[in-house]
N, CA, C and O atoms as a Maestro MAE file, in Angstrom:
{
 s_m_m2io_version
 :::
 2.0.0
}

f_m_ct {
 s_m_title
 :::
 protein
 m_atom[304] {
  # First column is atom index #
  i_m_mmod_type
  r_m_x_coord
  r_m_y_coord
  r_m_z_coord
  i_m_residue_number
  s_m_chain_name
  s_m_pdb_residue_name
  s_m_pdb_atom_name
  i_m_atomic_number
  :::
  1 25 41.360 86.277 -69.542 1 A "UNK " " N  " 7
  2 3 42.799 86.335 -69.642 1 A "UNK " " CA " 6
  3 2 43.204 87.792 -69.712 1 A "UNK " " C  " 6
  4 15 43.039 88.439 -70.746 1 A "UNK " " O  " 8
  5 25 43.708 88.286 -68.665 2 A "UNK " " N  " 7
  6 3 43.991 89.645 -68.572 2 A "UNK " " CA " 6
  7 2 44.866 90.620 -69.432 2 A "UNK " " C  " 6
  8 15 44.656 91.798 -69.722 2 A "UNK " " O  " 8
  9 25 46.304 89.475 -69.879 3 A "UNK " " N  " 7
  10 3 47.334 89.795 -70.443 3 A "UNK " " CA " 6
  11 2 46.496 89.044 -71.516 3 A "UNK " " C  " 6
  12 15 45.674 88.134 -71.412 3 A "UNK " " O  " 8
  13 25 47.316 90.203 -73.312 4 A "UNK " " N  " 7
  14 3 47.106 89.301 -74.234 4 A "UNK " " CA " 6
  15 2 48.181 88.575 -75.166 4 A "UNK " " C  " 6
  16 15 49.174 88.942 -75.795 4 A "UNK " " O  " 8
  17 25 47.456 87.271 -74.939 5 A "UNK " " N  " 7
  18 3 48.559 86.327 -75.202 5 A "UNK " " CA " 6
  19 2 48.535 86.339 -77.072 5 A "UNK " " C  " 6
  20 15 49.540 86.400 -77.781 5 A "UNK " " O  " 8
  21 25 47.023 86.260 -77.573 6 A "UNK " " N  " 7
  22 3 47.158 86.561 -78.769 6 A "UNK " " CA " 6
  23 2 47.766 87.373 -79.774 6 A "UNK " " C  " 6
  24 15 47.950 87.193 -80.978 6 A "UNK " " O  " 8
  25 25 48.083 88.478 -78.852 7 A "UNK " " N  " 7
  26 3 48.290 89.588 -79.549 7 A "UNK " " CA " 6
  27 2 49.824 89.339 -79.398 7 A "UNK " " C  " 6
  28 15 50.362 89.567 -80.481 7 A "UNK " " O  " 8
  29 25 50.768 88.932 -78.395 8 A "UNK " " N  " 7
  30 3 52.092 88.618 -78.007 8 A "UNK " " CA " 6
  31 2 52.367 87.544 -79.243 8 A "UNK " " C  " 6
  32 15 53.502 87.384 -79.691 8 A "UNK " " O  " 8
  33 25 51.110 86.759 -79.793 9 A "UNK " " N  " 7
  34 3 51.793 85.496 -80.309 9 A "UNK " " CA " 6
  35 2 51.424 86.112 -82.256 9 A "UNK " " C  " 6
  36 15 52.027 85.785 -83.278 9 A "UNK " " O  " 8
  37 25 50.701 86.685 -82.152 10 A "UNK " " N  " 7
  38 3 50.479 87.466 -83.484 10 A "UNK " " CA " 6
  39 2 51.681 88.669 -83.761 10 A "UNK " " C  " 6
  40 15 52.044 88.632 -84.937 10 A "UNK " " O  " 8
  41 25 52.354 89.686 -82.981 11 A "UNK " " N  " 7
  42 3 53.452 90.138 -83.324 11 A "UNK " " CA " 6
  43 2 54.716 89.533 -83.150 11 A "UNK " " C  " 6
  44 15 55.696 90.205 -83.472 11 A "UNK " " O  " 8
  45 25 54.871 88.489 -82.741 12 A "UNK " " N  " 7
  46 3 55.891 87.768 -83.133 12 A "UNK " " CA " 6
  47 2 57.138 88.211 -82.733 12 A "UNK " " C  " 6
  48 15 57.821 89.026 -83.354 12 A "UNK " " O  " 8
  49 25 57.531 87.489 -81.342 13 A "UNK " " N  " 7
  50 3 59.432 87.896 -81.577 13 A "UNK " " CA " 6
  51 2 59.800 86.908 -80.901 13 A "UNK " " C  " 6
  52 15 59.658 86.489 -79.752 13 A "UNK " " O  " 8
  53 25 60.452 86.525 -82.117 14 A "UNK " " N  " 7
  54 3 61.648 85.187 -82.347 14 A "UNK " " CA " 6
  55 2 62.090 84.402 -81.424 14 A "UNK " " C  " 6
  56 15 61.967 83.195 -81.218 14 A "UNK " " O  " 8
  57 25 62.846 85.604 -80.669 15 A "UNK " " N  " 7
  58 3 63.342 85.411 -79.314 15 A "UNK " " CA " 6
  59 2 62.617 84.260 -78.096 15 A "UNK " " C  " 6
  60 15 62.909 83.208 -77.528 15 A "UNK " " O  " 8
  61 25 61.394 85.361 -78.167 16 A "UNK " " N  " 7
  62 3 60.391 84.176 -76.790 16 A "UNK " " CA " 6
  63 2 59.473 83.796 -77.881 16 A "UNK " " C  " 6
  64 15 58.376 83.808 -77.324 16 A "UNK " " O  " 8
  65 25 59.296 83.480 -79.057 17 A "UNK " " N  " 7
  66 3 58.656 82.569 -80.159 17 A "UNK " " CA " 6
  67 2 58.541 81.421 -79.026 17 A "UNK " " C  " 6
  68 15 57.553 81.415 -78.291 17 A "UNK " " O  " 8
  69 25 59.534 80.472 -78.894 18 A "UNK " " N  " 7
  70 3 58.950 79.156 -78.334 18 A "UNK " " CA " 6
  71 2 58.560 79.153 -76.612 18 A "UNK " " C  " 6
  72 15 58.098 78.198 -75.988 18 A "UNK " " O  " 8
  73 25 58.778 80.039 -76.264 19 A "UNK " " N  " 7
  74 3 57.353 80.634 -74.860 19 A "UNK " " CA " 6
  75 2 56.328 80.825 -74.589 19 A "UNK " " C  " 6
  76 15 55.544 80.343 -73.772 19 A "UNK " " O  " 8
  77 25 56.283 81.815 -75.533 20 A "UNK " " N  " 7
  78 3 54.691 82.071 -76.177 20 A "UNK " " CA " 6
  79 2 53.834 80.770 -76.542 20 A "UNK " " C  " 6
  80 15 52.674 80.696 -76.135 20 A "UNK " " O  " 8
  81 25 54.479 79.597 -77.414 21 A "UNK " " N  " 7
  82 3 54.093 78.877 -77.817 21 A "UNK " " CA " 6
  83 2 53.272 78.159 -76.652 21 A "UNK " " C  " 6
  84 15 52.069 78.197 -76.392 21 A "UNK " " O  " 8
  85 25 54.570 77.342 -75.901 22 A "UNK " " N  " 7
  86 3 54.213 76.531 -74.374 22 A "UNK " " CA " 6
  87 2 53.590 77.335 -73.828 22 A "UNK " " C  " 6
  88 15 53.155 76.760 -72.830 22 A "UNK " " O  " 8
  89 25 53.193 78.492 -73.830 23 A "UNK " " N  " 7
  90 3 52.240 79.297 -72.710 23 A "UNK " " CA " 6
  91 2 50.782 78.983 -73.257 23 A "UNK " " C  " 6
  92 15 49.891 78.505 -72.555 23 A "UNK " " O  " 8
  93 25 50.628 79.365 -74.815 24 A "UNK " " N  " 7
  94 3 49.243 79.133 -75.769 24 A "UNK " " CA " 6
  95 2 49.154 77.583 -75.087 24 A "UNK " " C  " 6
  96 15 48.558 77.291 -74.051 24 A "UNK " " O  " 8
  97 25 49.794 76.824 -75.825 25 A "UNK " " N  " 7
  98 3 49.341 75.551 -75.508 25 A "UNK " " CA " 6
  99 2 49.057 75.165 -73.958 25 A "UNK " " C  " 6
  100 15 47.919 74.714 -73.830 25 A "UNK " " O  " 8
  101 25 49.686 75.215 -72.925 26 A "UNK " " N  " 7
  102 3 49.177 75.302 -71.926 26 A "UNK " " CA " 6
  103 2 47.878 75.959 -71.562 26 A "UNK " " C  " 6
  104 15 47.029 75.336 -70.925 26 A "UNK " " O  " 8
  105 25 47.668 77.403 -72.011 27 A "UNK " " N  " 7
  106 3 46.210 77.940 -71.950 27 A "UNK " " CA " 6
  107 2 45.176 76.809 -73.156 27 A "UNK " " C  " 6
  108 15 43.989 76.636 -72.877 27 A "UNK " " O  " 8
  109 25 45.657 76.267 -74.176 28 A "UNK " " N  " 7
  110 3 44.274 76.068 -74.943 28 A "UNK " " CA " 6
  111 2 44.495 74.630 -73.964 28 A "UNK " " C  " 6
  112 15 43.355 74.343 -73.598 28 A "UNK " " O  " 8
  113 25 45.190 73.900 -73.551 29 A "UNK " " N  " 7
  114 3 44.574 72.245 -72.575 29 A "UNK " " CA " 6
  115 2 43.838 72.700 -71.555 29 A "UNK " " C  " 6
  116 15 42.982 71.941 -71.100 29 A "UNK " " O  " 8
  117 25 44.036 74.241 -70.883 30 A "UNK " " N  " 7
  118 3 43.035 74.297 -69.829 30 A "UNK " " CA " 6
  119 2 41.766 74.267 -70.530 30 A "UNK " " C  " 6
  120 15 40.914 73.383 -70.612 30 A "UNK " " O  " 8
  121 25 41.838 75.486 -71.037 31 A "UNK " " N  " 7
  122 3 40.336 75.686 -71.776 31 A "UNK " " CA " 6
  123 2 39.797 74.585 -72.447 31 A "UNK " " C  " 6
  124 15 38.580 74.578 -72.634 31 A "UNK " " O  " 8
  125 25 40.499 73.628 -72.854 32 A "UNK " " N  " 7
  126 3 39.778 72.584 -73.790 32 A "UNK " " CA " 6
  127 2 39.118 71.494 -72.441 32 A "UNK " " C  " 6
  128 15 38.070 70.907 -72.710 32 A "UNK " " O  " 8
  129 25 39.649 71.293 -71.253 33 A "UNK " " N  " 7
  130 3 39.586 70.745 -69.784 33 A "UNK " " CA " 6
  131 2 38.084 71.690 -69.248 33 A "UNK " " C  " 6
  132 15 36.938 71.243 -69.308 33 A "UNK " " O  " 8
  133 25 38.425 72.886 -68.804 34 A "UNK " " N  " 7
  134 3 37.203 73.539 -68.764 34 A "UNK " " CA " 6
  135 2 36.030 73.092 -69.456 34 A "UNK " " C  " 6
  136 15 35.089 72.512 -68.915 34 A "UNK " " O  " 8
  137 25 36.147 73.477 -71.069 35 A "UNK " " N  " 7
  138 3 35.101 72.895 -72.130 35 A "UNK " " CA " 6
  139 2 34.285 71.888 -71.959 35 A "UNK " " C  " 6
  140 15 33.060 71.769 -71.980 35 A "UNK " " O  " 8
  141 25 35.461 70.946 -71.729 36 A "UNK " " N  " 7
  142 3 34.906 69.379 -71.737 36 A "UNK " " CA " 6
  143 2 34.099 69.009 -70.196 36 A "UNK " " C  " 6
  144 15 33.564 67.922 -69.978 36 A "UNK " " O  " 8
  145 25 34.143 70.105 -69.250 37 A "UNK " " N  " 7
  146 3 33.649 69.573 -67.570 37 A "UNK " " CA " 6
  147 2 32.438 70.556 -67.970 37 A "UNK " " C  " 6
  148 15 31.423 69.943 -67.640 37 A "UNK " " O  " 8
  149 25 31.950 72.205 -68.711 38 A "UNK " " N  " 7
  150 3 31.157 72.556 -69.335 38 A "UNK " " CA " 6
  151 2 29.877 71.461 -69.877 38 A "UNK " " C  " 6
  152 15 28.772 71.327 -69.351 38 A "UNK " " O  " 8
  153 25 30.331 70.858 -70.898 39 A "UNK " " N  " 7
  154 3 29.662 70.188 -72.036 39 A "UNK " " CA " 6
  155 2 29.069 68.870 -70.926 39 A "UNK " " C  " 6
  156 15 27.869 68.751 -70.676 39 A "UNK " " O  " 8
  157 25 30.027 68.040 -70.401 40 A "UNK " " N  " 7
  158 3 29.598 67.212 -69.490 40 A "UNK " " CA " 6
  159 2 28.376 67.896 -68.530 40 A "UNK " " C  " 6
  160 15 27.321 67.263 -68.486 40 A "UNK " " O  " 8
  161 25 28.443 68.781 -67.991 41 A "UNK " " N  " 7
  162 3 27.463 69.636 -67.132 41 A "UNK " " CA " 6
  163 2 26.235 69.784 -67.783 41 A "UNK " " C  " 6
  164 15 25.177 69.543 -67.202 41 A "UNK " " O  " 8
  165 25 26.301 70.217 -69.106 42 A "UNK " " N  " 7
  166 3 24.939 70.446 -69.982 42 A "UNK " " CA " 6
  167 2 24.397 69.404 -70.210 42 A "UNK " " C  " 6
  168 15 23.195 69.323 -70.461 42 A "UNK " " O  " 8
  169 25 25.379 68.189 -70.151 43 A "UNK " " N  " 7
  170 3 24.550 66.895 -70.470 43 A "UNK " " CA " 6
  171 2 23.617 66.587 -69.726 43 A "UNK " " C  " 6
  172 15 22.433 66.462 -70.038 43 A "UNK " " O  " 8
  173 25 24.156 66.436 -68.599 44 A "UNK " " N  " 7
  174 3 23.702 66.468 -67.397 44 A "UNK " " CA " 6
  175 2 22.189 66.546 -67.143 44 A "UNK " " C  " 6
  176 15 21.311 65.786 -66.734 44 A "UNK " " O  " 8
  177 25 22.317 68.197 -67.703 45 A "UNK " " N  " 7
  178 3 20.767 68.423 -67.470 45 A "UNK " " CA " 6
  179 2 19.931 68.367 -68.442 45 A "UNK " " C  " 6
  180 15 18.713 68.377 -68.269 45 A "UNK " " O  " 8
  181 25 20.456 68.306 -69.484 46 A "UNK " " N  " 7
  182 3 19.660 67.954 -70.291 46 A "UNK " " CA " 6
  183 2 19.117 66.784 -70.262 46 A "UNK " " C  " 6
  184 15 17.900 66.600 -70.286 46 A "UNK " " O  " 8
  185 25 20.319 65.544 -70.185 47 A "UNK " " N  " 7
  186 3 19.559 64.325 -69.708 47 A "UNK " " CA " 6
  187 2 18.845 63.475 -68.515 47 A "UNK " " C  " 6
  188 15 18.533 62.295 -68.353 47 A "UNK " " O  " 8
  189 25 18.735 64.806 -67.683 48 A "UNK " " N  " 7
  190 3 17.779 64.868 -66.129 48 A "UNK " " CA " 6
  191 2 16.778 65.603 -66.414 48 A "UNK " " C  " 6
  192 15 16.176 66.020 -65.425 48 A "UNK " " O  " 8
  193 25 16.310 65.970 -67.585 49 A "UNK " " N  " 7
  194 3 15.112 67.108 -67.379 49 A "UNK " " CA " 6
  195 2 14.059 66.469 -67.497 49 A "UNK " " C  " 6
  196 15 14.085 65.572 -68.340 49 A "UNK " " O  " 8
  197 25 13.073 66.630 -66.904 50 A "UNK " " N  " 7
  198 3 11.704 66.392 -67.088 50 A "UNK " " CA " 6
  199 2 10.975 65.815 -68.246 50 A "UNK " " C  " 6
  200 15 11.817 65.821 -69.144 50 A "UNK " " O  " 8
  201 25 9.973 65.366 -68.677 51 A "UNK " " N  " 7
  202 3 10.202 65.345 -70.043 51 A "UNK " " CA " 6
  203 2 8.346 66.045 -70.046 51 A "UNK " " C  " 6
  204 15 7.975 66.395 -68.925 51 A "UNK " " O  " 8
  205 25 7.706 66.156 -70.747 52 A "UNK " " N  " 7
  206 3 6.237 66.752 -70.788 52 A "UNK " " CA " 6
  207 2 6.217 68.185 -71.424 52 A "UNK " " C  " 6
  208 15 6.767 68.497 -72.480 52 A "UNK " " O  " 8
  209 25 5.653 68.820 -70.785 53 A "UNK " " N  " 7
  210 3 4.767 69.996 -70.865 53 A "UNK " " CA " 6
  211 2 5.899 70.905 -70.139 53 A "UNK " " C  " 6
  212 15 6.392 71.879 -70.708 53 A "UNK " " O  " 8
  213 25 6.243 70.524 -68.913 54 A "UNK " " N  " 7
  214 3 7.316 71.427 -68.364 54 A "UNK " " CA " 6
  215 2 8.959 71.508 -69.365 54 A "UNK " " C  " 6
  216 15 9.747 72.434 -69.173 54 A "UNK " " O  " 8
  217 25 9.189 70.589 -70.209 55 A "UNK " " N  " 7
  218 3 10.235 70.480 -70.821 55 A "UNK " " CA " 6
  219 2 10.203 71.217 -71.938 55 A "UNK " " C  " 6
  220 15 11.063 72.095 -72.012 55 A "UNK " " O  " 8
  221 25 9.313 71.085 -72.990 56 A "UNK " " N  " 7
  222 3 8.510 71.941 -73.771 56 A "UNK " " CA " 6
  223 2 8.186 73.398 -73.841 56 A "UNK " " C  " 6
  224 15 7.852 73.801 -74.955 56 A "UNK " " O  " 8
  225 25 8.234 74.638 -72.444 57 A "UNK " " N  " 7
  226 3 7.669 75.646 -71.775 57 A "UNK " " CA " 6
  227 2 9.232 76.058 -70.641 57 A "UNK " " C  " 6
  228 15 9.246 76.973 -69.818 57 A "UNK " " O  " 8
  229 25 10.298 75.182 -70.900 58 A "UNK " " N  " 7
  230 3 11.322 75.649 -69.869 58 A "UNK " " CA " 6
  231 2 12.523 76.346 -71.157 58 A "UNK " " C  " 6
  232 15 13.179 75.716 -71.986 58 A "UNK " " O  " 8
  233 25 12.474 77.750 -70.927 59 A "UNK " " N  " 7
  234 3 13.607 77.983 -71.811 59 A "UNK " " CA " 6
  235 2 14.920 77.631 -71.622 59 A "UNK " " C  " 6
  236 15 15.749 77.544 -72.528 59 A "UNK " " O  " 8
  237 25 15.119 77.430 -70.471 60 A "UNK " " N  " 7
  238 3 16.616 77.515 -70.630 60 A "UNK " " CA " 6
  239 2 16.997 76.091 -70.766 60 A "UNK " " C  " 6
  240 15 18.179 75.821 -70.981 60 A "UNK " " O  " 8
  241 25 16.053 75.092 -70.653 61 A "UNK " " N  " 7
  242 3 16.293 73.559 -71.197 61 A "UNK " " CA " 6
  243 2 16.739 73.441 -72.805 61 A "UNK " " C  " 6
  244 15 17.378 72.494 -73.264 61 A "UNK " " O  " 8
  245 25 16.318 74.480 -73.487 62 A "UNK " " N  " 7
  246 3 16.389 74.532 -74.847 62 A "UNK " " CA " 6
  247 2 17.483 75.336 -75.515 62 A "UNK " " C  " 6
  248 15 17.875 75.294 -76.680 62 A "UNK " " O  " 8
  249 25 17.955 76.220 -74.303 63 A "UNK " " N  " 7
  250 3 19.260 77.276 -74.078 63 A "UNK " " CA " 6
  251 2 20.109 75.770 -74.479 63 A "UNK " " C  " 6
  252 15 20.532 75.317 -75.542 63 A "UNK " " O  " 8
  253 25 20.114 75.167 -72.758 64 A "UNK " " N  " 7
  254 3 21.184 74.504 -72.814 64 A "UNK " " CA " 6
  255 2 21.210 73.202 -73.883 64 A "UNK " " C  " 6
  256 15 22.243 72.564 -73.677 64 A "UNK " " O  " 8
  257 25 20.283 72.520 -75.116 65 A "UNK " " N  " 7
  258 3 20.066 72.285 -75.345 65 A "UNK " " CA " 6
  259 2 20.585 72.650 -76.743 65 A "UNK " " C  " 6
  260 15 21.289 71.906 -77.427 65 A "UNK " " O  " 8
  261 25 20.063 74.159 -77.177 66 A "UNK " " N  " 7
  262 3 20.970 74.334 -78.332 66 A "UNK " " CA " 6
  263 2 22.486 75.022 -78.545 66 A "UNK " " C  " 6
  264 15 23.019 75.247 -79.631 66 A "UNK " " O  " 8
  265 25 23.103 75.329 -77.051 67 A "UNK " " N  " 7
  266 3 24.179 75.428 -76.922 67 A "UNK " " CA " 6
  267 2 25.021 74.387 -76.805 67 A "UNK " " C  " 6
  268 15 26.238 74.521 -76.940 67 A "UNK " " O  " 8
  269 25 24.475 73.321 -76.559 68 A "UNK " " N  " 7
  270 3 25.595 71.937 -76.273 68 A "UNK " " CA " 6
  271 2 25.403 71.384 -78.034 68 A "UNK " " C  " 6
  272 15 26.405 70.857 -78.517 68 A "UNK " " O  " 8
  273 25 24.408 71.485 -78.756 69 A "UNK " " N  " 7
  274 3 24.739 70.915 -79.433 69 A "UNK " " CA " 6
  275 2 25.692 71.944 -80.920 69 A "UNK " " C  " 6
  276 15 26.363 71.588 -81.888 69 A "UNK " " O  " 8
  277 25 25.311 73.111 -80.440 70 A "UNK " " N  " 7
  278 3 26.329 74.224 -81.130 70 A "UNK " " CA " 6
  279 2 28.162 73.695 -80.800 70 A "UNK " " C  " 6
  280 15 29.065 73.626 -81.634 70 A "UNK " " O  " 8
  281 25 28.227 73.401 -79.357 71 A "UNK " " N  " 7
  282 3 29.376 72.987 -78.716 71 A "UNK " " CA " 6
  283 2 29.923 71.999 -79.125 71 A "UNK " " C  " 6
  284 15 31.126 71.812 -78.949 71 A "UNK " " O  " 8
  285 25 28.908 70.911 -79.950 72 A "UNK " " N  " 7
  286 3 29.424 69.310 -80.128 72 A "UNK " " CA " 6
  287 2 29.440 69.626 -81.765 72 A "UNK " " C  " 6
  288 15 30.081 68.746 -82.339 72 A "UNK " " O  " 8
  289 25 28.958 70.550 -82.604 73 A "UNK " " N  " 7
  290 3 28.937 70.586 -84.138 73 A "UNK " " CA " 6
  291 2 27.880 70.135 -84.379 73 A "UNK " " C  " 6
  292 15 27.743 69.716 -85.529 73 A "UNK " " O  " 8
  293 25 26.988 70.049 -83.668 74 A "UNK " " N  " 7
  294 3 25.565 69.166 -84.265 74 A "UNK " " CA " 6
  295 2 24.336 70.303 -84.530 74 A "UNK " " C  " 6
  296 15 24.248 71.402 -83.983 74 A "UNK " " O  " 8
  297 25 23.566 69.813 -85.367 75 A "UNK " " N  " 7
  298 3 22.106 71.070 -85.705 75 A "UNK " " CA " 6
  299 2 21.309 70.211 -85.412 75 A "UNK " " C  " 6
  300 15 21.211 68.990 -85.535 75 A "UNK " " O  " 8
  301 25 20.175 71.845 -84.588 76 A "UNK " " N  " 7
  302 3 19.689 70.831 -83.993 76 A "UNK " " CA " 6
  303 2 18.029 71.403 -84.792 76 A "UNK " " C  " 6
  304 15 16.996 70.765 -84.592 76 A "UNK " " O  " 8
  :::
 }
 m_bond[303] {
  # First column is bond index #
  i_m_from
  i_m_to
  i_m_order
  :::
  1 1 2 1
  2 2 3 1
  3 3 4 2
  4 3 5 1
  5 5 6 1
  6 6 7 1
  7 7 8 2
  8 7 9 1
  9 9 10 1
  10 10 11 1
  11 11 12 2
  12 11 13 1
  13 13 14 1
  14 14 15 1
  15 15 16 2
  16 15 17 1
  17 17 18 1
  18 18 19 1
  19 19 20 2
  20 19 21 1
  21 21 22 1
  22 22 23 1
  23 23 24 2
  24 23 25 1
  25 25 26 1
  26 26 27 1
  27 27 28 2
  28 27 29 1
  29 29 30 1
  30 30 31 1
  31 31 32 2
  32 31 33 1
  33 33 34 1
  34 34 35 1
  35 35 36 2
  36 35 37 1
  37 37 38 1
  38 38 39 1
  39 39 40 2
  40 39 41 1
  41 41 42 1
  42 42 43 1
  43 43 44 2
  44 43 45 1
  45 45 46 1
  46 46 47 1
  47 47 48 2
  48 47 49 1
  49 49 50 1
  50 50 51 1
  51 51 52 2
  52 51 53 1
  53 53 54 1
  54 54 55 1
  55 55 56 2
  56 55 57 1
  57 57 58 1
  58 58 59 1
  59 59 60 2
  60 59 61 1
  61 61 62 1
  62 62 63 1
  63 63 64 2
  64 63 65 1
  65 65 66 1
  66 66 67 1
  67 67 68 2
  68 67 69 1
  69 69 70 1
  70 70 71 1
  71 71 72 2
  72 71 73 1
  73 73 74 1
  74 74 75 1
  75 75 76 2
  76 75 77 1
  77 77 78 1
  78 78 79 1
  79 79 80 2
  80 79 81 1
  81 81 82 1
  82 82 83 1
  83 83 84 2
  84 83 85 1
  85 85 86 1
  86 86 87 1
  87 87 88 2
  88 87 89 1
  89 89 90 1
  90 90 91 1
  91 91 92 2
  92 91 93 1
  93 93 94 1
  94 94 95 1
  95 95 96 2
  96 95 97 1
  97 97 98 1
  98 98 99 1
  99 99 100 2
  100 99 101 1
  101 101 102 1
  102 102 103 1
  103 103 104 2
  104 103 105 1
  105 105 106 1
  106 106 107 1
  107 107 108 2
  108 107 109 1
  109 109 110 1
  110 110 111 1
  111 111 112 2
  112 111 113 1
  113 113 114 1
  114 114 115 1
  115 115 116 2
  116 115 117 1
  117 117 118 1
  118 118 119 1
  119 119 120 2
  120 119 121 1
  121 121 122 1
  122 122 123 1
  123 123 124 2
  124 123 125 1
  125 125 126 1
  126 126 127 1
  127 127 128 2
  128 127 129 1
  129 129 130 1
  130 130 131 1
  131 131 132 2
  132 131 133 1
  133 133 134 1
  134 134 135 1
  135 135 136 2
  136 135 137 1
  137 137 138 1
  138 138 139 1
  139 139 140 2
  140 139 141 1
  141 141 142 1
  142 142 143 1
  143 143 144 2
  144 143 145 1
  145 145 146 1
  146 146 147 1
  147 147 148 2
  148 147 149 1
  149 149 150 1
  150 150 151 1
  151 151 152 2
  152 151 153 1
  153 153 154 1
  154 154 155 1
  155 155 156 2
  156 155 157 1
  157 157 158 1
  158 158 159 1
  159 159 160 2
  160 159 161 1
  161 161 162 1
  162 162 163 1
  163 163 164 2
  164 163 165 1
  165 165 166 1
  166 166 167 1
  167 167 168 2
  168 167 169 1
  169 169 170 1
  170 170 171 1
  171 171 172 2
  172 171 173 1
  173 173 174 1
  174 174 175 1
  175 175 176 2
  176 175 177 1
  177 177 178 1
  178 178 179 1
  179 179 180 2
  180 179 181 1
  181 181 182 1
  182 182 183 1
  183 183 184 2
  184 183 185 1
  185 185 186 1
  186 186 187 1
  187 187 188 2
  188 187 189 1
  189 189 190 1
  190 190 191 1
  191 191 192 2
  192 191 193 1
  193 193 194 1
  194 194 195 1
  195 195 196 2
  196 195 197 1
  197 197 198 1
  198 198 199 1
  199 199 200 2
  200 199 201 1
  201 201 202 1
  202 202 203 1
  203 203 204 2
  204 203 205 1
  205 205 206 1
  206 206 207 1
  207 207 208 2
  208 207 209 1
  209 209 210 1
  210 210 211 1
  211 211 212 2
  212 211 213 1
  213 213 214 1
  214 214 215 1
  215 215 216 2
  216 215 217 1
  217 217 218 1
  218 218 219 1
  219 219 220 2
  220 219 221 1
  221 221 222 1
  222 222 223 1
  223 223 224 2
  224 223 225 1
  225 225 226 1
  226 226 227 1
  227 227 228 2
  228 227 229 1
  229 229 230 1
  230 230 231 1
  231 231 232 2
  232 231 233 1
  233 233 234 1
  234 234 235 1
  235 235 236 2
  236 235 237 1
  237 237 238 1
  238 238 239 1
  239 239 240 2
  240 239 241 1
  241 241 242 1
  242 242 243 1
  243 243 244 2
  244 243 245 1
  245 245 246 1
  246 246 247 1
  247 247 248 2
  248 247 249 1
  249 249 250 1
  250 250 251 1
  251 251 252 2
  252 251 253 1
  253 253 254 1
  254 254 255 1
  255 255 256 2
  256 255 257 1
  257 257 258 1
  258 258 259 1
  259 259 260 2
  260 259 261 1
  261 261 262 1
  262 262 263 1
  263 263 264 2
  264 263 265 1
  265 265 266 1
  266 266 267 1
  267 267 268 2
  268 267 269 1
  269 269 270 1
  270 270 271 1
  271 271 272 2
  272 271 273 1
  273 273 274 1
  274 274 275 1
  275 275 276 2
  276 275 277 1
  277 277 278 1
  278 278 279 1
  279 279 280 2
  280 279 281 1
  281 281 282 1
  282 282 283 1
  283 283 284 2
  284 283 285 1
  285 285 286 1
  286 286 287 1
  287 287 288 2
  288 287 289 1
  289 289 290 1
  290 290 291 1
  291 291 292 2
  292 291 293 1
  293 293 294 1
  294 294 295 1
  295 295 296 2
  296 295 297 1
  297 297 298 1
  298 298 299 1
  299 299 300 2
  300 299 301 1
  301 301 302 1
  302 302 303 1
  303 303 304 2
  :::
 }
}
């Protein structure tokens, strides 16, 4: 996000107060849309991976593995 919207919505003016607002909220449904096609994706492979010796020895199975469940609130 090039422009900052945080910083527009943290100094505060009154005026475009409820702009700012509909603009945040519009940016956090994308990002939460993004997120959710993200998280679906990790499932994905996580629940296509191999299972053995190669699953065990593949880092980034375990990347995506402890990032999705960082993503969902879960310990893993």
């Amino acid at each position: 996000m090039s422009d900052d919207l945080v910083k527009r919505l943290r100094n505060g003016d009154t005026v475009m107060a409820n702009h700012y607002m509909d603009e945040a909220a519009d940016r956090i449904e994308e990002l939460e849309a993004k997120l959710a096609k993200a998280v679906e994706a990790m499932e994905v492979c996580v629940n296509n991976q191999p299972t053995g010796l190669y699953a065990d020895h593949n880092p980034f199975y375990w990347t995506i593995r402890t990032t999705l469940a960082e993503l969902k609130g879960q310990n893993q």
